[in-house]
C-alpha positions as CSV (number, residue, x, y, z in Angstrom):
1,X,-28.7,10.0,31.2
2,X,-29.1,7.4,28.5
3,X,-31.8,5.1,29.3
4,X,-31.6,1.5,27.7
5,X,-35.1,0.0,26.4
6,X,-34.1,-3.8,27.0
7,X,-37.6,-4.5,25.4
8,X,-36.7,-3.1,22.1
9,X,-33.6,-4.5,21.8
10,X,-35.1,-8.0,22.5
11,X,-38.0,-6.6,20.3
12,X,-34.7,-5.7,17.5
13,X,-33.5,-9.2,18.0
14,X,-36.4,-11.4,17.2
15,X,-36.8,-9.4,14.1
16,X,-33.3,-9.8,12.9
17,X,-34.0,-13.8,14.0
18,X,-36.8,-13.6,11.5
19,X,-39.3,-14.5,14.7
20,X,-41.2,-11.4,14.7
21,X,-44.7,-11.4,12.7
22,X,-43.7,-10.9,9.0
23,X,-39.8,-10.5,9.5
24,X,-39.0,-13.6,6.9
25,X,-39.7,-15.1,3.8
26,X,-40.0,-18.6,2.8
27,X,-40.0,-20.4,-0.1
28,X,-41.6,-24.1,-0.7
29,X,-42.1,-24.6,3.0
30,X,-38.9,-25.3,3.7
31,X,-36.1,-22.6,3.4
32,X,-36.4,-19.3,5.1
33,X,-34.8,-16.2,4.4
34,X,-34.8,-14.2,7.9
35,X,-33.6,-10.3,8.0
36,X,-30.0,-11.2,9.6
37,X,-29.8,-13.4,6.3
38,X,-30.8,-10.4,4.0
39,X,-28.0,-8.3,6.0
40,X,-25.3,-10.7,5.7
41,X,-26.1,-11.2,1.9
42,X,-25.9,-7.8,1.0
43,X,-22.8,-7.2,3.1
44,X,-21.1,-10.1,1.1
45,X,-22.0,-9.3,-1.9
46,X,-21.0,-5.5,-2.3
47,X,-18.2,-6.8,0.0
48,X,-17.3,-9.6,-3.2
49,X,-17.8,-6.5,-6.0
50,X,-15.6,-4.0,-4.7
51,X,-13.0,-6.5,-4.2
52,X,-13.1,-7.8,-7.5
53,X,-13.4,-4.3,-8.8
54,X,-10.1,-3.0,-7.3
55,X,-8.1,-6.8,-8.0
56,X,-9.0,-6.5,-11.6
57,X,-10.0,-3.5,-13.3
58,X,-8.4,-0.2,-11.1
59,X,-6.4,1.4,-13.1
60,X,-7.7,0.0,-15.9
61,X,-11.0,1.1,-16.0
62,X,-10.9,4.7,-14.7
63,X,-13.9,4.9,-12.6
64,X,-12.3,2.1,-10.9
65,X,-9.2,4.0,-10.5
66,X,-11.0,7.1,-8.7
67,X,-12.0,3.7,-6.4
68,X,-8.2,2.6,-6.3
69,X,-7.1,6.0,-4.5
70,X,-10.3,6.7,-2.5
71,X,-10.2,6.1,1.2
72,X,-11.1,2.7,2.2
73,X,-12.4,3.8,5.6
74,X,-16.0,4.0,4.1
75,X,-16.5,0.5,3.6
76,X,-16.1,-0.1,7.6
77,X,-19.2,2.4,8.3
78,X,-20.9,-0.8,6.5
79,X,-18.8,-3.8,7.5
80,X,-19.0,-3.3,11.2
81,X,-22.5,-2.9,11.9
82,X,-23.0,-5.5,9.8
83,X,-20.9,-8.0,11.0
84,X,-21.9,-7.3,15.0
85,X,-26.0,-7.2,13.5
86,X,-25.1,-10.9,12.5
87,X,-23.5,-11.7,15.1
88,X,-26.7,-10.4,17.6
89,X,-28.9,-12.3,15.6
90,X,-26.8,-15.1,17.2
91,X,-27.8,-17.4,13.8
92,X,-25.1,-20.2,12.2
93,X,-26.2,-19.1,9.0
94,X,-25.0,-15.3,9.0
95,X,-22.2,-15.5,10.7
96,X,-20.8,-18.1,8.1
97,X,-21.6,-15.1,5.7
98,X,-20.7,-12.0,7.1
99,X,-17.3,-13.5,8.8
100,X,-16.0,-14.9,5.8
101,X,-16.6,-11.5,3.8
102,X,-15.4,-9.3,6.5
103,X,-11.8,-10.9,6.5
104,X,-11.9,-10.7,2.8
105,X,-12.8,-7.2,2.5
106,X,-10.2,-6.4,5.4
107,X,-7.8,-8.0,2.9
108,X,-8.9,-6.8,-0.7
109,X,-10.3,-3.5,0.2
110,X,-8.4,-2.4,3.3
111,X,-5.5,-4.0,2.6
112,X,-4.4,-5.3,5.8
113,X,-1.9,-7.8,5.6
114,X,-1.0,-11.1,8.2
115,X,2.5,-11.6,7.5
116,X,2.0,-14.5,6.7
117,X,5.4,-14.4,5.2
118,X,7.0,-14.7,8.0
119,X,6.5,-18.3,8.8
120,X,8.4,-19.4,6.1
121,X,11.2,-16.7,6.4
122,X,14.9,-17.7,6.9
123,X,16.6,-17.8,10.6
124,X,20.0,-17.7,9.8
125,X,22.2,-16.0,12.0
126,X,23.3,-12.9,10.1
127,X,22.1,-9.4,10.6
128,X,19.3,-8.3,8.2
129,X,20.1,-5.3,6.0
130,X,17.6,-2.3,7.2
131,X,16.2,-0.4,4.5
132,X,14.0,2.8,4.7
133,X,12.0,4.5,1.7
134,X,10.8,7.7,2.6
135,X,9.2,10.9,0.8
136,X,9.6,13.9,2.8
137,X,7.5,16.1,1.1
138,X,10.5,18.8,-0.1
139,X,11.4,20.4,3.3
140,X,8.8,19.7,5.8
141,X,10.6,16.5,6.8
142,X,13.8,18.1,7.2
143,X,14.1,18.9,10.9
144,X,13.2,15.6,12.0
145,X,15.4,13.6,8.7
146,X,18.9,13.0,10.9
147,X,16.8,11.8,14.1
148,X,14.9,9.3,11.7
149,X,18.8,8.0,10.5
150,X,20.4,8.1,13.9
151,X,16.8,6.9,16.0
152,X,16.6,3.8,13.4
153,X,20.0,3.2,12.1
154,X,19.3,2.0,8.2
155,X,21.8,0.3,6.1
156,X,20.1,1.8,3.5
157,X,17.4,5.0,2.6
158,X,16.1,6.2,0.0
159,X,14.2,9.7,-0.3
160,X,11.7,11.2,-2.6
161,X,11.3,14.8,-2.8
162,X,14.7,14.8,-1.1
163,X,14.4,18.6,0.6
164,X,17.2,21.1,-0.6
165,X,17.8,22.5,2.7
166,X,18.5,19.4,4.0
167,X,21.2,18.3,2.1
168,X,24.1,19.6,4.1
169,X,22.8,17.6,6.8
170,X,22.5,14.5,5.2
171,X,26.3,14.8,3.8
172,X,27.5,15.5,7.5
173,X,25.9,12.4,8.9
174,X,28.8,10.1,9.9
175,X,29.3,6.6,8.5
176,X,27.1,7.3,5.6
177,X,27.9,7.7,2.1
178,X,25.6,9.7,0.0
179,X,24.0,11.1,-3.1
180,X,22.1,14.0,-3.0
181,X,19.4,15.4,-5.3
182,X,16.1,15.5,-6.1
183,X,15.7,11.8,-4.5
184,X,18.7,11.3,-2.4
185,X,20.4,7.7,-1.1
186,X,22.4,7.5,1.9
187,X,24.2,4.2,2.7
188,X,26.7,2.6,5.2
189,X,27.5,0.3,1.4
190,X,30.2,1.9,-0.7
191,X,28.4,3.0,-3.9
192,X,30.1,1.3,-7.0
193,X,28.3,3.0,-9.6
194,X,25.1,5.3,-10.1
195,X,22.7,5.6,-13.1
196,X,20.0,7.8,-13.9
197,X,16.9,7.3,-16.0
198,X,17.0,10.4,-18.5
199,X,14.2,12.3,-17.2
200,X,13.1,13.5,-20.8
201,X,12.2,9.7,-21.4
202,X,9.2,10.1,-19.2
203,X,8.5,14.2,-19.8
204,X,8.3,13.6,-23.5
205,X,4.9,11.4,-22.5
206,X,3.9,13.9,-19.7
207,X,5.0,12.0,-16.9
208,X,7.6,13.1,-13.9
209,X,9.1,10.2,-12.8
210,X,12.7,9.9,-11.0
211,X,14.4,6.7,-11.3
212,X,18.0,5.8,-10.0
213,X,19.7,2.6,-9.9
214,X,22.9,2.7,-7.5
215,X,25.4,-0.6,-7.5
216,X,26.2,-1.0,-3.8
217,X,28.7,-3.3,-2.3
218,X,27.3,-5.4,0.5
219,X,28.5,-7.8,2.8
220,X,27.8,-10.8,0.5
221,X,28.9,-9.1,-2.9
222,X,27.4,-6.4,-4.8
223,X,23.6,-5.9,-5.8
224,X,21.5,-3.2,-7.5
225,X,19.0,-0.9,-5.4
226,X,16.6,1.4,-7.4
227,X,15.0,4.3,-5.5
228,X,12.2,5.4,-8.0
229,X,9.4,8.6,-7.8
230,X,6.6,7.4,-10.2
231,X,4.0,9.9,-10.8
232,X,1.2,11.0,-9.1
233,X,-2.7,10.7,-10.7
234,X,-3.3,13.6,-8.2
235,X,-3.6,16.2,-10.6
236,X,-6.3,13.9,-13.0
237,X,-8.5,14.2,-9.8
238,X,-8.6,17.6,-9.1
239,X,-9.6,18.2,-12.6
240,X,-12.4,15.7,-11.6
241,X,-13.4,17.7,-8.5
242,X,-12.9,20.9,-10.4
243,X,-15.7,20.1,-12.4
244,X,-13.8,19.7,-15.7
245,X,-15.7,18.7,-18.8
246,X,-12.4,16.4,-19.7
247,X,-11.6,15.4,-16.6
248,X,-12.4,11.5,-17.2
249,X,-10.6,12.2,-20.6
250,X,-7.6,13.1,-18.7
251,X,-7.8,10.4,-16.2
252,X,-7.6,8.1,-19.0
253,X,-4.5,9.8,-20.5
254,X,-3.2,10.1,-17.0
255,X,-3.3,6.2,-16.4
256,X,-1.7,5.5,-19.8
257,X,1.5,7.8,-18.6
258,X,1.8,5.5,-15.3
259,X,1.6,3.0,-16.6
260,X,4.5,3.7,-19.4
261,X,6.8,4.9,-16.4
262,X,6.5,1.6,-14.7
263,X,6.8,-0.1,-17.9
264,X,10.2,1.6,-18.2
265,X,11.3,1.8,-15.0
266,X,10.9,-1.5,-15.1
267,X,12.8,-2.7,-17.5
268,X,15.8,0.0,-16.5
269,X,15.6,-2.5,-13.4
270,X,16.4,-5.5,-15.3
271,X,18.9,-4.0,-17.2
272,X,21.2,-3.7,-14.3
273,X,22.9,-7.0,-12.3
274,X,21.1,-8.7,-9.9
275,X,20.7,-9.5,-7.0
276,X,18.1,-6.4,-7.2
277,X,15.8,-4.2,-4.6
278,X,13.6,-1.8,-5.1
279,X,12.3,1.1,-3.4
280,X,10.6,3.9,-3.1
281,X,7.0,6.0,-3.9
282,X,5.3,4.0,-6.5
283,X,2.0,6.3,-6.2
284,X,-0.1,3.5,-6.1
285,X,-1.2,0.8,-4.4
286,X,-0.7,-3.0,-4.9
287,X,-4.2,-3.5,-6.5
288,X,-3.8,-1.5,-9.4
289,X,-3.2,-3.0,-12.8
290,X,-0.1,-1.4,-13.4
291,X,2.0,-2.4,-10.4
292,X,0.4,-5.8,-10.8
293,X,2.1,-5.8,-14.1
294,X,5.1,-4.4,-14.1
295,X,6.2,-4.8,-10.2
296,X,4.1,-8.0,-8.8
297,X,6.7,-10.3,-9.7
298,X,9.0,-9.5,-6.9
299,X,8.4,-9.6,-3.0
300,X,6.6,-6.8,-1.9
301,X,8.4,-6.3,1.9
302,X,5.4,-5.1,3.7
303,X,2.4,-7.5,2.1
304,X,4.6,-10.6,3.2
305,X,5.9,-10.3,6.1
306,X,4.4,-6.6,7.4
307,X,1.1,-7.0,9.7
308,X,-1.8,-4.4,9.9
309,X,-2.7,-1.6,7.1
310,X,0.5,-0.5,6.3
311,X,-1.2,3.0,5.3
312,X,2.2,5.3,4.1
313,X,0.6,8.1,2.5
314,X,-1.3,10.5,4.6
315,X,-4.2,12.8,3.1
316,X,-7.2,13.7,5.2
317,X,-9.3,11.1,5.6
318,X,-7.2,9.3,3.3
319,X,-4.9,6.5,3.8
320,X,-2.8,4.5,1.6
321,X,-0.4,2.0,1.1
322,X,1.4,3.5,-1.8
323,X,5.1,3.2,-1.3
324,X,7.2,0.3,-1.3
325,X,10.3,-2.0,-1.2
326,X,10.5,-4.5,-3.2
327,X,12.9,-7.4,-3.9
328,X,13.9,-10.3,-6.1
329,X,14.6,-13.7,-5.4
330,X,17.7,-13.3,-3.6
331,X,16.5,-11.6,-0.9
332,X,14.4,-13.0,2.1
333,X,12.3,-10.6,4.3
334,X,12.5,-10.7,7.9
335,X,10.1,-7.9,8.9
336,X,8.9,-4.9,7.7
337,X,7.1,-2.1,9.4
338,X,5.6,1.7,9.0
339,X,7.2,3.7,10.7
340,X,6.1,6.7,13.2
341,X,5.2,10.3,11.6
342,X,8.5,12.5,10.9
343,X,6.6,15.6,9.8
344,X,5.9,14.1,5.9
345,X,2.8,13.4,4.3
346,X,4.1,10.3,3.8
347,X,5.1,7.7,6.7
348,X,8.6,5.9,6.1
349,X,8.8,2.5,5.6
350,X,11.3,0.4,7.1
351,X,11.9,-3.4,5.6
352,X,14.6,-5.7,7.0
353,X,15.4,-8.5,4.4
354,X,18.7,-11.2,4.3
355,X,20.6,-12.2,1.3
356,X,20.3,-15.9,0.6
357,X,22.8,-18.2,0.7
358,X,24.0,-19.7,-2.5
């Protein structure tokens, strides 16, 4: 049975209070730096760094992108013990440190979101549009893709790696039209038009991206929808963990090949007639460079209104927020949500948004 030594633990807190002999330092009599303070400091600060790090320079700087697309979970092993070490000491002082940095760092570096976006969203009366992105991972998805339609009922999805075997299935489903392929659409909207990004565009530069902008006809007029598939810096870290001399080389080149498939994809975006969404697996998250500057100027669904970590992609120990809907300014949106597991490596994300009113 686990005994408790009370006296230690009192013993543990007078030293973190800085009232143990020789547990603080003190400078010109008068201010005194006590072990909870060193703690809070130190949390704060590397709290600060990494934050900065991935807001400014992942996916820019490419030891900052192997950071982007790490796990996040890590920096929790720190935060919590020393937040509730602070909060022990029972100090003013600390606390007023290691709070403030643990929301930020629960922000920047775990990327939970409020949804804050929500108190300013619209109340009109008219149904939202439901929209779901999902990737399901070629086939292993596919048994559970028509009880994810029929269990949540989307005006909209929009599939990466849209499984072969499944497409049958996805033509059969009732009230639906669809377009099938390697990313597939299904919609209750009648599709008006579709166009494709020509693939070579993006092979020419070594990248695989699948971009596809569909005019739908909604209840309040026509709009564009994009589902896109931007490419994966996967294969520039296994050359990393593989021990390649080049690896950081290829890193590097990989970035550069991103980042001209969202500079494209972009722009095939703007080409088309608004009102525009957006949606789909971007492959990265919202604090890299690249979708800062190619996709930040439109309303991210799930870091306005969404609440909690929002983790889509599923690897391990690894969790990430890397796909998306996005849309422009003649959209509001009402919630948005991950969804449960449907078999994927990647969790589907369901965003409700409402045309505004001109």
């Amino acid at each position: 049975m686990l005994r408790i030594d009370r006296l230690r633990i009192r013993r543990g807190i007078k030293w973190l209070q800085g009232k143990a002999p020789r547990s603080g330092l003190t400078w010109n009599g008068r201010f005194r730096l006590v072990p909870a303070d060193g703690i809070a400091m130190l949390f704060a600060v590397v709290t600060l760094i990494l934050t900065l790090v991935l807001h400014t320079v992942a996916d820019a700087w490419w030891p900052a992108t192997i950071l982007l697309f790490l796990g996040r979970w890590p920096w929790l092993l720190m935060a919590v013990p020393a937040v509730l070490l602070t909060v022990v000491a029972g100090q003013r002082r600390p606390m007023l440190i290691a709070v403030p940095a643990f929301v930020i760092g629960l922000t920047g570096i775990m990327e939970f979101s409020f949804g804050l976006g929500r108190l300013a969203a619209s109340t009109e009366s008219e149904a939202p549009m439901r929209i779901i992105t999902f990737n399901m991972n070629g086939d292993a998805a596919g048994p559970l893709l028509t009880g994810l339609v029929r269990g949540w009922e989307p005006d909209i999805i929009a599939i990466q790696e849209c499984g072969g075997n499944t497409h049958q299935s996805l033509l059969d489903l009732p009230r639906y039209n669809a377009d099938i392929g390697i990313t597939c659409l299904l919609t209750r909207y009648p599709i008006m038009s579709i166009d494709s990004m020509r693939r070579e565009n993006f092979a020419a530069a070594g990248g695989a991206a699948l971009v596809k902008r569909y005019r739908l006809k909604g209840p309040r007029g026509e709009f564009d929808f994009t589902n896109v598939h931007l490419d994966t810096p996967r294969r520039a870290f296994e050359a990393l963990m593989h021990g390649d001399a080049d690896a950081t080389v290829t890193i590097t080149g990989k970035t550069a090949v991103r980042d001209l498939e969202s500079r494209l994809a972009r722009r095939w975006v703007n080409a088309g007639r608004g009102p525009r969404i957006v949606a789909g697996d971007f492959n990265m998250p919202t604090e890299s460079a690249i979708f800062r500057a190619h996709w930040s100027s439109l309303t991210n669904g799930f870091s306005h209104v969404g609440v909690g970590f929002g983790a889509t992609r599923l690897a391990g120990w690894i969790r990430l927020r890397i796909d998306h809907v996005l849309v422009d300014e003649a959209w509001v949106v009402k919630t948005a949500r991950v969804l449960p597991d449907y078999g994927s490596d990647h969790l589907p994300v369901m965003v409700e948004v409402e045309r505004k009113v001109r």
